[in-house]
C-alpha positions in Angstrom: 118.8 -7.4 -143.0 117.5 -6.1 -146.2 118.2 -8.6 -149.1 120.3 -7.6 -151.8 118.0 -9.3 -154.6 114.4 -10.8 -154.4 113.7 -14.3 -156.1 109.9 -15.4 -157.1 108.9 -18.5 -159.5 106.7 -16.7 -162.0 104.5 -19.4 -162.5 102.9 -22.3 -160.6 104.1 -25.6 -159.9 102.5 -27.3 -163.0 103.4 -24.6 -165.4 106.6 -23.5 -167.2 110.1 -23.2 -165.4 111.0 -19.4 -164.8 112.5 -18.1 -161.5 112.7 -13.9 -161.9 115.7 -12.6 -159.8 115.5 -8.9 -159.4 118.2 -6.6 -157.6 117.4 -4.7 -154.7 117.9 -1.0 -155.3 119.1 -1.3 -159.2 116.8 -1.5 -162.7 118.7 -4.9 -163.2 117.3 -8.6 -162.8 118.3 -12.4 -163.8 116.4 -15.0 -165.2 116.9 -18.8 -164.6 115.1 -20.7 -167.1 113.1 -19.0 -169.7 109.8 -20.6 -169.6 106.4 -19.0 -170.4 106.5 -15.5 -168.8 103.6 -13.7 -169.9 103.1 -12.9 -165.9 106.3 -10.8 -166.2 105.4 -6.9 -167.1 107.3 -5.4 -169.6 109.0 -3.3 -167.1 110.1 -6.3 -165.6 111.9 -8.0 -168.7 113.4 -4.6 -169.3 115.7 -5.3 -166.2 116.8 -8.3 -167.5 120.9 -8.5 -167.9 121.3 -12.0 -167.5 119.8 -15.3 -168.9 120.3 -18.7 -167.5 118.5 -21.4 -169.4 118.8 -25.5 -168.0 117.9 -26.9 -171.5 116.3 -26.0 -174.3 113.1 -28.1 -174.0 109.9 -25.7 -175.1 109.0 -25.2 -171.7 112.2 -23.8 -170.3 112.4 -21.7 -173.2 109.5 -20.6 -174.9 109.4 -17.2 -173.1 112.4 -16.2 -175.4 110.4 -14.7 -177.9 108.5 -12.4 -175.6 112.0 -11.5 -174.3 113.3 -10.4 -177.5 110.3 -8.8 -178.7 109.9 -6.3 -175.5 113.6 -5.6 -175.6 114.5 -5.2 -179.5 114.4 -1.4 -179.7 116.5 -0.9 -176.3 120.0 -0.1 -176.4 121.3 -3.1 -174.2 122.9 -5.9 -173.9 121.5 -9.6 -172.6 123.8 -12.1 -171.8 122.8 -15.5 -172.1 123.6 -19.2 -171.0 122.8 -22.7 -171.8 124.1 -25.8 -172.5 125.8 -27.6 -175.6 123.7 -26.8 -179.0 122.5 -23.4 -177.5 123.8 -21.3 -179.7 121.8 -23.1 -182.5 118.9 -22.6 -180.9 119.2 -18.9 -180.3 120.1 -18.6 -184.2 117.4 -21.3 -185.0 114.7 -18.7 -182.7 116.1 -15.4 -184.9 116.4 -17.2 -188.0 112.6 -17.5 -187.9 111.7 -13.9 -188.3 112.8 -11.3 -190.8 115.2 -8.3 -189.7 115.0 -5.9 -192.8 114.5 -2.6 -190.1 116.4 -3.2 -187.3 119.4 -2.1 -188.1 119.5 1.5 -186.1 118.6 -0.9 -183.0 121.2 -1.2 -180.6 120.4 -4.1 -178.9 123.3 -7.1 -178.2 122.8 -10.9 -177.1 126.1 -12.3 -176.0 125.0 -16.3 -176.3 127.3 -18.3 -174.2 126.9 -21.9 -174.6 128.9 -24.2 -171.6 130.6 -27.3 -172.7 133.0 -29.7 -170.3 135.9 -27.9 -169.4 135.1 -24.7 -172.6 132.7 -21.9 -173.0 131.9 -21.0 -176.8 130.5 -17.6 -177.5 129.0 -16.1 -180.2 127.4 -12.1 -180.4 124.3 -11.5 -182.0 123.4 -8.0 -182.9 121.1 -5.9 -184.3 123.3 -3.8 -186.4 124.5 -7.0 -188.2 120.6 -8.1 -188.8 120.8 -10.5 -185.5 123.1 -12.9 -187.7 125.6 -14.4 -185.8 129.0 -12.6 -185.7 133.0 -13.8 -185.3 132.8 -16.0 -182.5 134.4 -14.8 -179.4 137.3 -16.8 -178.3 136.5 -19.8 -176.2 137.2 -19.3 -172.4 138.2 -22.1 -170.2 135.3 -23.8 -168.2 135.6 -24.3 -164.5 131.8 -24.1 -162.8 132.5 -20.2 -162.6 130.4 -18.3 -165.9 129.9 -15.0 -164.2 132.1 -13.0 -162.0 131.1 -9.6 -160.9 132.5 -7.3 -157.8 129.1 -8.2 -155.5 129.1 -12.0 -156.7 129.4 -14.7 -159.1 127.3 -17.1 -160.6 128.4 -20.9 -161.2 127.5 -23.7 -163.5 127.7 -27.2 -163.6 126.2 -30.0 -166.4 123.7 -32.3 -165.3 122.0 -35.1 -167.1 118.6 -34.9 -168.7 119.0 -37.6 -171.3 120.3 -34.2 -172.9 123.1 -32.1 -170.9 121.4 -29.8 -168.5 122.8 -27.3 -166.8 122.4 -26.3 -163.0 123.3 -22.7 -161.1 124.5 -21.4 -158.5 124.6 -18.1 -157.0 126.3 -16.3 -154.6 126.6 -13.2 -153.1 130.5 -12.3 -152.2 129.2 -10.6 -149.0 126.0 -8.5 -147.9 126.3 -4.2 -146.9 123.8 -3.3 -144.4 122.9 0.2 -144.0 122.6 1.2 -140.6 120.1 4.0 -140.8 120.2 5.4 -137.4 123.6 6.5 -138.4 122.8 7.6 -141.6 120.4 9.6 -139.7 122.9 10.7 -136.8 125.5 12.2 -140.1 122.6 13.7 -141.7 123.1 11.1 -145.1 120.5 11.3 -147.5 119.3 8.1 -149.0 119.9 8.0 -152.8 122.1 6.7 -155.8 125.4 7.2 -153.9 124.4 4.1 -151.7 125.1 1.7 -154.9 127.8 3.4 -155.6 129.0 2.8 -151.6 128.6 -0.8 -152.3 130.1 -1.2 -155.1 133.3 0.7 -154.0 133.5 -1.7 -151.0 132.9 -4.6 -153.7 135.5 -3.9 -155.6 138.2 -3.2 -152.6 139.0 0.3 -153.3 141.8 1.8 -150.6 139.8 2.8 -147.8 141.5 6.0 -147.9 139.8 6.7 -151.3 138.0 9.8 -150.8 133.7 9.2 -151.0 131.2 11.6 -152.0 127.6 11.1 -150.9 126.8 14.7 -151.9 128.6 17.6 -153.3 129.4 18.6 -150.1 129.4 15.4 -148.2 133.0 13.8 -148.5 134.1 11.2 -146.2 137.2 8.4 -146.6 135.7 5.4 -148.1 136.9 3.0 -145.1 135.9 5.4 -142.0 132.6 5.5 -143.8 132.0 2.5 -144.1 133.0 2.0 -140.5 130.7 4.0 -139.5 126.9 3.6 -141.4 128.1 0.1 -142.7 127.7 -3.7 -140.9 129.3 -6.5 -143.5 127.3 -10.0 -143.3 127.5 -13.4 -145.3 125.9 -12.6 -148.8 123.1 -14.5 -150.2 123.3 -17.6 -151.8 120.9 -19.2 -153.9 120.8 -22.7 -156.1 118.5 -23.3 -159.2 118.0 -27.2 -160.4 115.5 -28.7 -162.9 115.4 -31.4 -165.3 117.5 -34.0 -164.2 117.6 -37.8 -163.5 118.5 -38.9 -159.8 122.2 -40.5 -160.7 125.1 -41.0 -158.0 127.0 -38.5 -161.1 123.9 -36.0 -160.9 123.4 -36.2 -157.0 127.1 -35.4 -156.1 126.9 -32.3 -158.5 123.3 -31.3 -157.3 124.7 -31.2 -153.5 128.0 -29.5 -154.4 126.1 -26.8 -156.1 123.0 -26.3 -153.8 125.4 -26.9 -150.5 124.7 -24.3 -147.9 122.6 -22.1 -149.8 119.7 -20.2 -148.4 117.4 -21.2 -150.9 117.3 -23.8 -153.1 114.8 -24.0 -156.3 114.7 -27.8 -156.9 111.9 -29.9 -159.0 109.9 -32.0 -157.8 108.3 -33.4 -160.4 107.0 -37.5 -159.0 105.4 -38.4 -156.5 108.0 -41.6 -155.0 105.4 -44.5 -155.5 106.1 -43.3 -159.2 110.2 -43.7 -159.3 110.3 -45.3 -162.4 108.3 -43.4 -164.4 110.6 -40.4 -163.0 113.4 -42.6 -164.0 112.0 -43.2 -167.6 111.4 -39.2 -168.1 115.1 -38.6 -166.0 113.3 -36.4 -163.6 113.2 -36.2 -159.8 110.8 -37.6 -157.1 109.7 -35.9 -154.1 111.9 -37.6 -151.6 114.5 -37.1 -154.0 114.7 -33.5 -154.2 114.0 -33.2 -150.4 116.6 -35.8 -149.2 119.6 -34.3 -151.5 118.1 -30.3 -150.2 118.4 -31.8 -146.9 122.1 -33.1 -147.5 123.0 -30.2 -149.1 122.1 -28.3 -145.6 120.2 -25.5 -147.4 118.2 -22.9 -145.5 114.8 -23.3 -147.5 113.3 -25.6 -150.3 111.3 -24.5 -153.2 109.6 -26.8 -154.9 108.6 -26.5 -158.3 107.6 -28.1 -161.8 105.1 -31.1 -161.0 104.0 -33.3 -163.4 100.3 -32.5 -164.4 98.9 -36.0 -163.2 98.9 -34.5 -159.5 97.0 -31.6 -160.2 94.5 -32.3 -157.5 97.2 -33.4 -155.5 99.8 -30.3 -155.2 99.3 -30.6 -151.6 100.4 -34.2 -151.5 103.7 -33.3 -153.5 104.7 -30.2 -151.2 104.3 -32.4 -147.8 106.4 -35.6 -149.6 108.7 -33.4 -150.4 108.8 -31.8 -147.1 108.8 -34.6 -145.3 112.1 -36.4 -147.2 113.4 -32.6 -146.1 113.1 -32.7 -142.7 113.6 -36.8 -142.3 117.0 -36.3 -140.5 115.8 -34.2 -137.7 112.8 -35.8 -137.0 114.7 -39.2 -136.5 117.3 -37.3 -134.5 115.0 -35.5 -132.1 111.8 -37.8 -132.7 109.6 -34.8 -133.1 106.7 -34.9 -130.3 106.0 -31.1 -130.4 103.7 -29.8 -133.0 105.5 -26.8 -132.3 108.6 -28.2 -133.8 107.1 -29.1 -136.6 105.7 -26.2 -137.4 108.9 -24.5 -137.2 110.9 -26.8 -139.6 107.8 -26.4 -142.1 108.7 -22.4 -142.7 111.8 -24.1 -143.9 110.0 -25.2 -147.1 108.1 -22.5 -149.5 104.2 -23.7 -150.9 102.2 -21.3 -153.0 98.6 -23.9 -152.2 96.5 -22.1 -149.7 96.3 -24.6 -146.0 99.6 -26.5 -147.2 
């Protein structure tokens, strides 16, 4: 199965938060957090519909200005999220320049900002000097911030000592190509296979006539039926910044439950549990015991505190190890076989680890 979108952490684990999400097949791509990003390319940040930001701390969101700077001059819109006092930010960041020549610019920031139980939203544009305009009118808030045809993205406030938000995505189902019957109808690859899916997405009457080419026209179900095999979608989970509470550990696990992937920080070593409690971050075996709960597919690890520098290694296999701590009681692990099989389960950027 080819994957609808591709996920990488653009930095290491003891630099800035930013996980790029890019779509397979499309010039689109999400970011969730909006750390330092300089290892983006411009073509990269040009894709960008959506931003997700956990808090506003520098780190999660210095990469902003880079952002807006790359994409001022496009005509686009970015959407972006973050938690209460995030639309004071985003004026606080445009605020600081001045915006005398922008106003043929066509760019749009729609700044949503996710309170309990309300979303407030304000537009920024450039034809209005990046000023903020007549707030939008404020939507109900139930975990659900983005709904599209192929999936929707979800949201829920954790604790920081500051509210901080956490994501989750989810793919409403995944369209595989078959190419050997592709081949076998003499179907060209090309544009019309994103417009397939999103037909199919959006549950148009299978009757609905389909072109693939001028002169290729088939019904939209019997199509599909044919050069099409529907499997679960992809699911992902995004979590940073947070303080391991019974409140923040039930909403961690409901979001990252049965995901494929979950991005979770792992920022103490467990010997050092109170200092992670006095900074409201997470230990090792914290983040590995509540991905282990949540029964996702694979752990990444991420955003270690700079006292273990010469110890990444030690981080990854703590955290592994609260992963996997279940099925080795279980089975009491004597194969090295085994073990090597339930490590894949757990992503590690550090060369022998």
């Amino acid at each position: 199965m080819r994957p609808s979108f591709h996920m990488r952490l653009v930095n290491g684990p003891f630099d800035d938060p930013c996980l790029f999400l890019s779509f397979a097949f499309e010039k689109r791509a999400f970011l969730f957090d909006l750390g330092e990003c300089h290892k983006l390319t411009a073509r990269d940040l040009l894709k960008v519909s959506h931003v997700f930001v956990s808090h506003t701390h520098i780190d999660h969101f210095i990469g902003f200005d880079r952002l807006l700077r790359i994409v001022l001059s496009r005509n686009k819109t970015i959407k972006l999220f973050g938690p209460p006092g995030f639309i004071a930010n985003i004026e606080g960041k445009l605020r600081g320049y001045t915006w005398n020549l922008i106003k043929d610019h066509a760019l749009i920031l729609e700044v949503s900002e996710i309170h309990p139980g309300v979303i407030k939203k304000t537009v920024f544009s450039c034809a209005h000097g990046l000023l903020p305009g007549v707030d939008a009118p404020n939507m109900p808030f139930y975990c659900q911030i983005v709904k599209e045809p192929g999936f929707t993205v979800y949201a829920d406030i954790l604790e920081h000592k500051i509210p901080c938000l956490g994501f989750r995505m989810e793919e409403r189902f995944h369209v595989n190509m078959i190419k050997e019957k592709m081949d076998a109808l003499n179907l060209p690859s090309g544009p019309w296979i994103n417009l397939f899916k999103k037909a199919l997405f959006e549950k148009k009457d299978p009757n609905t006539p389909f072109y693939v080419t001028d002169h290729q026209q088939y019904p939209l179900g019997e199509l599909a039926q044919q050069i099409a095999c529907i499997t679960p979608g992809q699911k992902i989970a995004y979590i940073t910044d947070v303080i391991y509470s019974e409140k923040n550990r039930e909403r961690i696990i409901r979001l990252a439950k049965g995901v494929d992937v979950l991005f979770i920080e792992s920022a103490f070593l467990h010997k050092d549990k109170i200092m992670a409690e006095k900074k409201y971050h997470l230990t090792t075996v914290q983040a590995g015991s509540m991905a282990r709960e949540a029964g996702v597919g694979r752990m990444e690890v991420f955003h270690f505190s700079t006292r273990y520098m010469h110890a990444a290694q030690i981080v990854y296999q703590e955290a592994l190890d609260a992963f996997l701590e279940k099925e080795c009681n279980q089975n009491r692990l004597n194969s090295g076989d085994t073990i090597l099989r339930n490590a894949r389960k757990i992503s590690s950027p550090i060369p022998g680890t």
